[in-house]
C-alpha positions in Angstrom: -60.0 4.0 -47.0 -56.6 2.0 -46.9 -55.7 2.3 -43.5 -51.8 3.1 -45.0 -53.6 6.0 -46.2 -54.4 9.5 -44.9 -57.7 11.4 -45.4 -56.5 13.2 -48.6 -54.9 10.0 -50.2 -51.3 11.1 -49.2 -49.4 7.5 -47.9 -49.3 7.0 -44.1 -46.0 7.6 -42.3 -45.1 4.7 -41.0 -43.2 5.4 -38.5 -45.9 6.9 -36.9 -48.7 4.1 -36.5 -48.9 1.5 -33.6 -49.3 -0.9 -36.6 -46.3 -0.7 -38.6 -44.5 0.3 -35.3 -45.4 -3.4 -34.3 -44.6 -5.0 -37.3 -41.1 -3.5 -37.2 -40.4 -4.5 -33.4 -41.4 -8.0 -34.9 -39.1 -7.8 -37.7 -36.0 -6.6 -35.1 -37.0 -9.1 -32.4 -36.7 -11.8 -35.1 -33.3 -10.5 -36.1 -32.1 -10.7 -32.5 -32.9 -14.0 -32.5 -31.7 -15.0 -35.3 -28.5 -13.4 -34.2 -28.5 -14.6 -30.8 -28.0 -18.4 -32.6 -24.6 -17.5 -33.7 -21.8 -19.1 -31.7 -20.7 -16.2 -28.8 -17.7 -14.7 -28.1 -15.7 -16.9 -25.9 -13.8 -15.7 -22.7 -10.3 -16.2 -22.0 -9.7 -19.8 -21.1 -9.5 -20.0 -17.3 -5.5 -19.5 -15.7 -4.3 -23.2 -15.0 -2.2 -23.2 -11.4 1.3 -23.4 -13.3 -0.2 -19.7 -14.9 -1.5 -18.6 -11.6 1.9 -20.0 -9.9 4.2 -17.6 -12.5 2.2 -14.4 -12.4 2.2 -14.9 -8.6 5.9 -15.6 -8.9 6.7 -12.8 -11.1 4.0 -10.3 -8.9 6.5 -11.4 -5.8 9.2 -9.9 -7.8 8.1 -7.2 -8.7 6.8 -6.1 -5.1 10.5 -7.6 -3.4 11.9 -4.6 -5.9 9.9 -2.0 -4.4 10.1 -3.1 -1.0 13.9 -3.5 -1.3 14.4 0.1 -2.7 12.9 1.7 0.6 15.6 -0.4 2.9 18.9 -0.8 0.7 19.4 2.5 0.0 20.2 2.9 4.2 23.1 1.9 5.1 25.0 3.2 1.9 24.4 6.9 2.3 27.5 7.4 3.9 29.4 6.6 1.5 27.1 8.2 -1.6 27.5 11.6 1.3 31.2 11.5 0.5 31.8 10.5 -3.1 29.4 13.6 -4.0 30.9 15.9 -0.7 27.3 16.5 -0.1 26.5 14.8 3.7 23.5 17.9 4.1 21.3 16.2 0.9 21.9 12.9 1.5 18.0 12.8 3.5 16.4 13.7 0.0 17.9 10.6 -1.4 15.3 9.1 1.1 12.6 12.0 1.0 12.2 12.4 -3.0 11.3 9.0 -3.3 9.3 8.6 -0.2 7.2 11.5 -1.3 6.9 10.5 -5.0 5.9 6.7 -4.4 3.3 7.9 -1.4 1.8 10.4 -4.3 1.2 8.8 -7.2 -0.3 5.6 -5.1 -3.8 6.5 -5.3 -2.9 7.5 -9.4 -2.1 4.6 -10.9 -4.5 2.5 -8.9 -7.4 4.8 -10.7 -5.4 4.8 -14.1 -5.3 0.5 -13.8 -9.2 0.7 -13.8 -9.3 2.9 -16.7 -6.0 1.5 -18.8 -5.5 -1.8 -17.4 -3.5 -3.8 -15.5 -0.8 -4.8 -17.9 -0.5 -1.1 -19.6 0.5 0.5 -15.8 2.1 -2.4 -14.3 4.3 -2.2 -17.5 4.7 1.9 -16.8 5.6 1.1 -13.1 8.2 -1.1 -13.9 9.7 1.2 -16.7 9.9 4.1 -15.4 11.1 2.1 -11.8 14.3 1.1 -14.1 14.8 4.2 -15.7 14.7 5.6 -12.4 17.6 3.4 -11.0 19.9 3.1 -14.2 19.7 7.6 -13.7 20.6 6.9 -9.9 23.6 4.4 -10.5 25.4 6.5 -13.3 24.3 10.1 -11.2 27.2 12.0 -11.7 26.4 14.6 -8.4 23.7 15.2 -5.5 20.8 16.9 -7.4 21.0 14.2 -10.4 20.5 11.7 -7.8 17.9 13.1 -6.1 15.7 13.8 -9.3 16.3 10.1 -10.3 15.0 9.2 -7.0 11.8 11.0 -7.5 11.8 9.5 -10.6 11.8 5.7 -9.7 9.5 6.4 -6.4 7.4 7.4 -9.2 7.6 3.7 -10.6 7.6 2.5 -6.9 4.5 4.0 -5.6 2.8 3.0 -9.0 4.2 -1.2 -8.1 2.3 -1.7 -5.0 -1.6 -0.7 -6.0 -1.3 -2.6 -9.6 0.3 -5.4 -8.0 -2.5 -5.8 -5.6 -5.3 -5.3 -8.3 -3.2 -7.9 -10.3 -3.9 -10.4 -8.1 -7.4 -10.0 -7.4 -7.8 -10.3 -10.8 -6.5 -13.9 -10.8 -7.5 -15.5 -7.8 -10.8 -15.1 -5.6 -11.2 -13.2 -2.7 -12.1 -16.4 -0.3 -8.5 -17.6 -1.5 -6.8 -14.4 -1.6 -5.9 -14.4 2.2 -3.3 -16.8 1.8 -1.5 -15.3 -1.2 -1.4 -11.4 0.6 0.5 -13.5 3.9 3.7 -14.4 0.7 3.7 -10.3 0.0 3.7 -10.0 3.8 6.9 -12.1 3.6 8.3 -10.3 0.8 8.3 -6.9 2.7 9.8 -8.9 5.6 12.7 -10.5 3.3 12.9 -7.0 1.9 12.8 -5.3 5.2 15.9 -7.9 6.4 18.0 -8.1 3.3 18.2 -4.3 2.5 20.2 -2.8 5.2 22.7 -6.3 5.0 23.1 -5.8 1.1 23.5 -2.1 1.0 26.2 -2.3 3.5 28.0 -4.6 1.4 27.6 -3.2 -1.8 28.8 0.3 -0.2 31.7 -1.5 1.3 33.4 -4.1 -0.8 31.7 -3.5 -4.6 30.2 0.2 -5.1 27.2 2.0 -3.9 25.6 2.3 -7.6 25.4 -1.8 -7.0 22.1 -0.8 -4.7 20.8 0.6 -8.0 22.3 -1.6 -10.9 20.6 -4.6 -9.0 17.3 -3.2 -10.0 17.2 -3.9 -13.9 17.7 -7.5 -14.5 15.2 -7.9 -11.5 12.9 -5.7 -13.1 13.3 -7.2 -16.5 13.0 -11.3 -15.3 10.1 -9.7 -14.2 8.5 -8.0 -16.5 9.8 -11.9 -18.5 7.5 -13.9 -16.7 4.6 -11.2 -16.3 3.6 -10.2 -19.4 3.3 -13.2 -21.4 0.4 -14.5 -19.2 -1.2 -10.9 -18.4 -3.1 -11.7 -22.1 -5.1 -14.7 -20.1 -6.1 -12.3 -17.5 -9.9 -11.0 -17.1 -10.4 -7.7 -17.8 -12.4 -5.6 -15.4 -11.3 -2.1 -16.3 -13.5 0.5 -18.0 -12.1 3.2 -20.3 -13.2 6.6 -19.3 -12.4 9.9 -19.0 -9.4 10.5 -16.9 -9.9 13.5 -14.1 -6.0 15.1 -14.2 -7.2 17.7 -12.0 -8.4 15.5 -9.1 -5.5 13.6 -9.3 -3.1 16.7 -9.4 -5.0 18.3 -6.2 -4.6 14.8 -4.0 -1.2 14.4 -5.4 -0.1 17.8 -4.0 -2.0 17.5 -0.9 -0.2 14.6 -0.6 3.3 15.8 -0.9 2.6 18.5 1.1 2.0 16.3 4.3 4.6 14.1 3.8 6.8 17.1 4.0 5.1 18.5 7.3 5.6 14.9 8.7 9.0 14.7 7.7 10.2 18.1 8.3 8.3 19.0 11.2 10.6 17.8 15.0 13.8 17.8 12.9 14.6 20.6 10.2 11.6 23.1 11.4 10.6 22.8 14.8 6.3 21.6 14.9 5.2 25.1 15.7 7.6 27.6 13.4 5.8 29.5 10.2 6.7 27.2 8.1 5.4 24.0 9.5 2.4 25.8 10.3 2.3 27.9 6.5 2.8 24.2 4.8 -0.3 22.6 7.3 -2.5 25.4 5.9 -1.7 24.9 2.2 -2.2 20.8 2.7 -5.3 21.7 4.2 -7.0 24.1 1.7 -5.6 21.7 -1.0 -7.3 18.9 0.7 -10.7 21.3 0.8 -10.2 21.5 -2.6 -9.5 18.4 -3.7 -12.7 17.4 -2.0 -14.9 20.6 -3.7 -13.9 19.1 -7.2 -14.4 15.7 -6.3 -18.0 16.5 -5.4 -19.3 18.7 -8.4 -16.9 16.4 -11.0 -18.8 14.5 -13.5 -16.6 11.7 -12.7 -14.0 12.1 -9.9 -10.8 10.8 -9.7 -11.1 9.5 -6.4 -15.2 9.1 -6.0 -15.6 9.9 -2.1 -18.9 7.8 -2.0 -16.5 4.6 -2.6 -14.6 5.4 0.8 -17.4 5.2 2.8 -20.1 2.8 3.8 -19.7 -0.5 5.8 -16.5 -1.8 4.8 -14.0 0.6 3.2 -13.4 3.0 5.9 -13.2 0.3 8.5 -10.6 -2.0 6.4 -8.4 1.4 5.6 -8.2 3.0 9.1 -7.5 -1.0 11.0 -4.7 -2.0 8.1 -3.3 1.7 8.7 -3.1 1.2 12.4 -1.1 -1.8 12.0 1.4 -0.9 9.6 1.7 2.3 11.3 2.0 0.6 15.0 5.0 -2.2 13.2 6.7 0.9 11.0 7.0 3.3 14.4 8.2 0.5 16.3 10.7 -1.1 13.8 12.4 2.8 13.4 12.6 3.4 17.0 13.3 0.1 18.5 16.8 0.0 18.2 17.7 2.9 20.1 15.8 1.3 22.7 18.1 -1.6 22.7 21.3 0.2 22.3 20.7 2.2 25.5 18.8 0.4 27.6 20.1 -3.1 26.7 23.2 -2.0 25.4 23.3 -3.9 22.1 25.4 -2.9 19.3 23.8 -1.4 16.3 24.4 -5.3 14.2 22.4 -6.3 17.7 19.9 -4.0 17.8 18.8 -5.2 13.8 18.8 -8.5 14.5 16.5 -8.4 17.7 13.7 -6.3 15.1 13.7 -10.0 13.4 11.1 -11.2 15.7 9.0 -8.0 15.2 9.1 -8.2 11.5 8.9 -12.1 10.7 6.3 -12.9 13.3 4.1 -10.7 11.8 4.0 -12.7 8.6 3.2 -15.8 10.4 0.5 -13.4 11.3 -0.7 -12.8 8.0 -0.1 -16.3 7.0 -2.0 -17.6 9.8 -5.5 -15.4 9.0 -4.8 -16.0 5.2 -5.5 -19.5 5.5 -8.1 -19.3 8.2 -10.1 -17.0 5.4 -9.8 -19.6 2.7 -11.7 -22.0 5.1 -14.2 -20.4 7.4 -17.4 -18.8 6.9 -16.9 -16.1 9.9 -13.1 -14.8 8.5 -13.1 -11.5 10.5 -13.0 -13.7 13.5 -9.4 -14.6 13.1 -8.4 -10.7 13.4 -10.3 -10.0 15.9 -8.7 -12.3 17.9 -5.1 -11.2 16.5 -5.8 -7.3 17.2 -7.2 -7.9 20.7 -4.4 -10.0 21.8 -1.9 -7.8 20.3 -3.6 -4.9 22.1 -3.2 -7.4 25.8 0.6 -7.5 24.9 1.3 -4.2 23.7 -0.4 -3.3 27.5 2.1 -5.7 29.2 5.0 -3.7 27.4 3.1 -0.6 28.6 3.4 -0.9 32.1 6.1 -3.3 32.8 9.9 -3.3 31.9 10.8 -6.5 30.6 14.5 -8.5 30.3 15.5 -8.8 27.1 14.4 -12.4 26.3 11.1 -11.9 27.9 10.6 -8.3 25.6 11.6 -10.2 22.6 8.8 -12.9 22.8 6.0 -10.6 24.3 6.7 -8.1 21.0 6.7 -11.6 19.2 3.2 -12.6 20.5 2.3 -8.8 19.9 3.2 -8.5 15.9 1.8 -12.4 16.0 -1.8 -10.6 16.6 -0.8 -7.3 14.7 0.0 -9.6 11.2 -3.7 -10.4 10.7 -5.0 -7.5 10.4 -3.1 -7.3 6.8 -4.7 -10.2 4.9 -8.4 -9.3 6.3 -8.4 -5.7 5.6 -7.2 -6.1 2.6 -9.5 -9.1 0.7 -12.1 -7.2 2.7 -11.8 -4.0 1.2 -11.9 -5.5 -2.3 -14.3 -7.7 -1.8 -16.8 -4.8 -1.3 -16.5 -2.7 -4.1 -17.4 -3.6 -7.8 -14.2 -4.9 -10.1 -13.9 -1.8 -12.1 -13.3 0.1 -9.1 -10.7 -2.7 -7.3 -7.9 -0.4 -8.6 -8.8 2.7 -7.8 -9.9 1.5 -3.8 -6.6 0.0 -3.6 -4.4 3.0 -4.4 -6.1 5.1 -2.1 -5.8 2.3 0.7 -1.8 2.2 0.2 -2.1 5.9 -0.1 -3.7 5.8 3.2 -1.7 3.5 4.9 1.8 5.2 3.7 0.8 8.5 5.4 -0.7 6.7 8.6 3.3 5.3 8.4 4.7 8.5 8.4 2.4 10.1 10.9 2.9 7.2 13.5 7.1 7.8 12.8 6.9 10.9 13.1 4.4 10.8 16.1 6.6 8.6 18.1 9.7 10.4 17.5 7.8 13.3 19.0 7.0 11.3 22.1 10.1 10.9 22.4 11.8 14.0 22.6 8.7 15.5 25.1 9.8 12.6 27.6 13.3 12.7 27.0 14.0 16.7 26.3 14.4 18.1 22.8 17.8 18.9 23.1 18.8 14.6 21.4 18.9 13.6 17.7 16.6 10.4 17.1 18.3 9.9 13.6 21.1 8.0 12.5 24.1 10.7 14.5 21.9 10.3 17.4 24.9 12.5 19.4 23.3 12.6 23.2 21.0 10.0 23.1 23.1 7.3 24.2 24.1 9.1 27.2 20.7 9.4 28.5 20.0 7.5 31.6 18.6 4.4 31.1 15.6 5.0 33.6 14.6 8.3 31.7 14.6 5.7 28.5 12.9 3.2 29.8 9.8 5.4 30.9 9.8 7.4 27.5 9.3 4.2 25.6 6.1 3.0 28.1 4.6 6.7 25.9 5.5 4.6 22.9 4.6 1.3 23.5 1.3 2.7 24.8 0.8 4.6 21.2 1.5 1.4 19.5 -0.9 -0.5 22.2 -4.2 2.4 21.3 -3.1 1.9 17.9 -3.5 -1.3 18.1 -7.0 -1.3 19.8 -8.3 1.4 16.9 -7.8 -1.5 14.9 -9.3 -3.7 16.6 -12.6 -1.6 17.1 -12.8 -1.0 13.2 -12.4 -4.7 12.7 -15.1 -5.8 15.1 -17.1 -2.9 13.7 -16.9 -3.8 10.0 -19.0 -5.8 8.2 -18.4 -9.2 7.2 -19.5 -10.0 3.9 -19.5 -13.1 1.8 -16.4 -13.9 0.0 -16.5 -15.2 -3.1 -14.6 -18.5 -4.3 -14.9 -21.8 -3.0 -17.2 -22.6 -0.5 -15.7 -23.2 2.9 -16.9 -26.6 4.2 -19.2 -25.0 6.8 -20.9 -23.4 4.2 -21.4 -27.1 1.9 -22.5 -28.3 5.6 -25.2 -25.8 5.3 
């Protein structure tokens, strides 16, 4: 009998018999190599260093515009208080876009692994200019408020897709030295701000602070886009989990407004403080519920744990939050007890903010060319935590406090670069966008908690009857001896701050970067 043939005569079905079944694996695996001989797809052609030098150029830019927007808007709300008659709002102008940019951080990081860099880093930027063209021609209070919101929206989406940008263009062993220039942009950003808002406010017109935005924006958006094309592409289109995001987003917004409100408009204890601490907390729990049981989460939790991630998140946060608390509350600490004028007391924060970066600069190099790059921050943290001990328990002249908080921020600055390569190094490209918004996500709250935690210090050592904020009315005739000992509280809160950081650096793992090999490593 023909083995193609069945008892009865009927023909064999073919696709049940080992034999044909092996004849037609044949026929496929000769097909696949046939097709394998065809000329592949070839990848981008690799970025030359003028293309790296532009987008770099252009990713400065873009981040000076959103740094800028959190310090320039200062020093002209006077003024904006009475064109509008409005003096009890102005502090939204502030709050709407410090709670909008801190929210949707973690959002567009997420979206840049599932859209793309270029397709979010375009939205940022849009809806950052819409934002400030609505705020320059606001005709009253409300209007600008709302626009506020509405470019902290673009704002909070510029700093995760810049970062993501770049580790899409240059390795992570050479990526140190390039986070130190953003480092210097939030410090040019940090300086210029107050000095140009003042000025607009005073001899052009306030709107200036907003009307500055757009041909910024667009030179940016100018030199960006046409090289975005050469980029690699590492995201991976999937379903988008709007829920998740929602939940974080308003858990979010609800503890900036705790931390915001809570010591100033609401005393820390009063029903609503507490009412708004239980609804961040149950939409935290909930958050966390969905994440869990989603098919695929917004914010996977697995990704913020292990051996790297939590450590490089919680040491960066320390730092910022350490630098932030002390550059708010500084200068009433040299207007009373040093008796500096308010011009005074900005400049001596120079040495606080700028040493830093040579900080940053300093561990962003060391990573491009050792083997054992945590090293270099562990040093930096330790020493800063030695300093900020000296400010602890001594009182200090002037000169001699300006260079011990200059060796202090000196140690504090490298925690920046190394937490940061770090953390991307350790997670898998598709998912360098989404680890990065929830690490500036992280570290914007850790800001407001360490504000709003030294402010608190401050009125238990100095009484609660003073205003901290810019009408500080009785603070300046406190006695310079009662000042003097509330601000050893601070300085030590910066100093265990500072030693957190230092612990998760020592206790993270150091992995491998990848680029070029450092020469110890061609040695070996």
């Amino acid at each position: 009998m023909n083995k193609h043939q069945r008892q009865g005569g009927e023909p064999a079905d073919q696709t049940t018999l080992p034999d044909d079944i092996g004849e037609e694996l044949s026929r496929i695996t000769t097909e696949v190599i046939d097709v394998s001989d065809a000329p592949p797809i070839a990848p981008p052609a690799p970025l030359s260093q003028d293309e790296v030098r532009t987008i770099l150029m252009s990713l400065l830019l873009t981040m000076f515009l959103a740094a800028l927007d959190q310090t320039i808007v200062a020093t002209a709300l006077p003024t904006i208080g009475r064109q509008f008659n409005d003096v009890g709002s102005l502090s939204w102008v502030i709050t709407a876009y410090l709670l909008a940019s801190t929210a949707v951080a973690p959002v567009f990081g997420t979206l840049s692994d599932i859209y793309g860099r270029r397709v979010m880093i375009t939205v940022s930027l849009a809806l950052f200019t819409l934002g400030s063209i609505l705020c320059a021609v606001a005709p009253n209070m409300p209007v600008l408020i709302v626009a506020r919101g509405l470019q902290g929206l673009g704002g909070g989406g510029i700093m995760p897709v810049v970062q993501t940008v770049i580790s899409d263009v240059v390795s992570p062993r050479e990526r140190g030295k390039y986070q130190a220039y953003f480092s210097g942009v939030w410090m040019a950003a940090g300086l210029m701000g107050p000095v140009l808002g003042g000025v607009f406010a005073e001899h052009l017109h306030w709107s200036m602070i907003f009307w500055i935005n757009v041909p910024l924006a667009v030179g940016a958006l100018f030199l960006l886009l046409p090289k975005m094309g050469k980029i690699p592409v590492f995201h991976r289109r999937r379903k988008v989990d709007w829920l998740g995001g929602l939940l974080l987003m308003a858990s979010a917004v609800v503890v900036m407004l705790v931390l915001t409100w809570g010591g100033n408009r609401y005393p820390w204890l009063s029903p609503a403080i507490m009412a708004m601490i239980g609804a961040s907390v149950a939409l935290a729990l909930a958050f966390v519920w969905h994440a869990r049981n989603a098919e695929e989460p917004f914010l996977p939790l697995p990704l913020l744990g292990g051996t790297v991630v939590p450590y490089a998140m919680v040491a960066g946060g320390c730092a910022l939050g350490a630098i932030t608390g002390l550059t708010v509350h500084l200068p009433l600490y040299y207007e009373v007890v040093y008796h500096l004028t308010a011009s005074e007391a900005g400049l001596a924060l120079i040495p606080l903010a700028a040493i830093s970066t040579c900080g940053a600069a300093i561990a962003g190099r060391t990573m491009a060319r050792a083997k054992h790059y945590k090293r270099v921050a562990v040093v930096g943290t330790s020493a800063a935590t030695i300093f900020g001990t000296v400010l602890t328990v001594t009182t200090l002249p002037l000169w001699a406090l300006l260079v011990v908080l200059s060796l202090f921020a000196l140690g504090l600055g490298t925690t920046f670069p190394v937490s940061v390569v770090s953390l991307q190094n350790s997670v898998a490209r598709p998912q360098i966008g989404t680890v990065t918004g929830a690490m500036n996500f992280f570290r914007a709250l850790m800001s407001s908690f360490t504000v709003a935690a030294f402010s608190a210090i401050l009125l238990m050592a100095l009484g609660a009857g003073i205003s901290l904020g810019e009408h500080r009315g009785q603070a300046n005739a406190i006695p310079v001896s009662d000042m003097v000992t509330a601000f050893h509280y601070v300085f030590g809160a910066a100093t265990a701050l500072l030693a957190c950081a230092a612990l998760c650096i020592v206790l993270m793992e150091e992995r491998p970067l990848a680029g070029p090999s450092t020469p110890a490593e061609m040695a070996e």
